[in-house]
N, C-alpha and C positions, 0 to 999 in steps of 0.2 A: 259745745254740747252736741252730743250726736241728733243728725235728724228723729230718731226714732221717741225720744227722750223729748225734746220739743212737741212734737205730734200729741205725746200721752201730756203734756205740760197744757194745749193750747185745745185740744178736743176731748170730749165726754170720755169716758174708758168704754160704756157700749159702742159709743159712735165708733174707738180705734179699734176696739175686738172686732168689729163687722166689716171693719177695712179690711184688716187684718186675714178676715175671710175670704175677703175677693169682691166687699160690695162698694167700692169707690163711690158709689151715689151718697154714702153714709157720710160722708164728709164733705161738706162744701167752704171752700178757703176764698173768700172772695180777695179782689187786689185792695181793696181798703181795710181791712185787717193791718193792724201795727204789731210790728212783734216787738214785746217788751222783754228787758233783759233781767236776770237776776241777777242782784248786786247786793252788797255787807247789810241796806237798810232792807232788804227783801228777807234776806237770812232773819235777820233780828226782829221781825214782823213773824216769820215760820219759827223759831224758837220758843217768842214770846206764847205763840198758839199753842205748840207743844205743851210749853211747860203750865200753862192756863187747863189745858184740856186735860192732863193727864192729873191733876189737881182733885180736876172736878169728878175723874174715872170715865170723860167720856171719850176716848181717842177719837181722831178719826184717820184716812190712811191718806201716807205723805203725800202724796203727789197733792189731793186736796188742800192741806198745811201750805200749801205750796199757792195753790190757785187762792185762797182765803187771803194768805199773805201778801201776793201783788194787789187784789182789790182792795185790802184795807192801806196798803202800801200810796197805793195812785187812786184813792175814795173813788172807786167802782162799785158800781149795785152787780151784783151777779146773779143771775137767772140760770135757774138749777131744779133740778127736780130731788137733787141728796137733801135728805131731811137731815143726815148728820151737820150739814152747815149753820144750822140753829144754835148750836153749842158752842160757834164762835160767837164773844161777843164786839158788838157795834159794828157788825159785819150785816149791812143793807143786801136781805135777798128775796128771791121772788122765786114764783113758779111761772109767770105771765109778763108780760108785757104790764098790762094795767096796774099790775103790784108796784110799779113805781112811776105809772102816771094814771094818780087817781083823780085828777080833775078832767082827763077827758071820757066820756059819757060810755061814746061807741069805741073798742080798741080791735072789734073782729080782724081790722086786717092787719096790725101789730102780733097777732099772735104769731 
């Protein structure tokens, strides 16, 4: 898969468009990042979304299909500001940090 394709796979679309621009601060790729690969049960994860969402008349656009799929693929919570990922179902997501750790009180510096 080309670098470019990864990048939009592994970072927000604002975050790549601002790269894109020439603001390299817009993306920060730490060394403990895992890169995960898509594979036949990845496909069949993004399929299932497809054909679920278009069901319901709610698309949403692939490269998301795609990120929906590895988190429900390898049970990730995904932290997202797309309200279209609500239309996945049994897809755990969040706008915050505390959205999936509601037991601790203070999370200011988890955001």
């Amino acid at each position: 898969m080309a670098l470019k394709k990864v990048l939009e796979l592994l970072i927000d679309t604002n975050a790549y468009a601002a790269f894109k621009r020439g603001h390299p601060q817009a993306v920060v790729i730490t060394p403990r990042v895992t890169i995960l690969t898509i594979d036949n049960n990845t496909a069949e994860y993004s399929a299932n979304i497809y054909k679920l969402l278009k069901n319901k008349g709610k698309p949403i656009p692939t490269n998301d299909m795609w990120i929906a799929a590895m988190a429900l693929q390898h049970d990730f919570a995904l932290l997202t500001y797309d309200k279209h990922f609500t239309n996945v179902d049994n897809l755990l997501y969040g706008q915050q940090l505390k959205d999936f750790l509601p037991s601790i009180t203070n999370t200011a510096n988890y955001q």
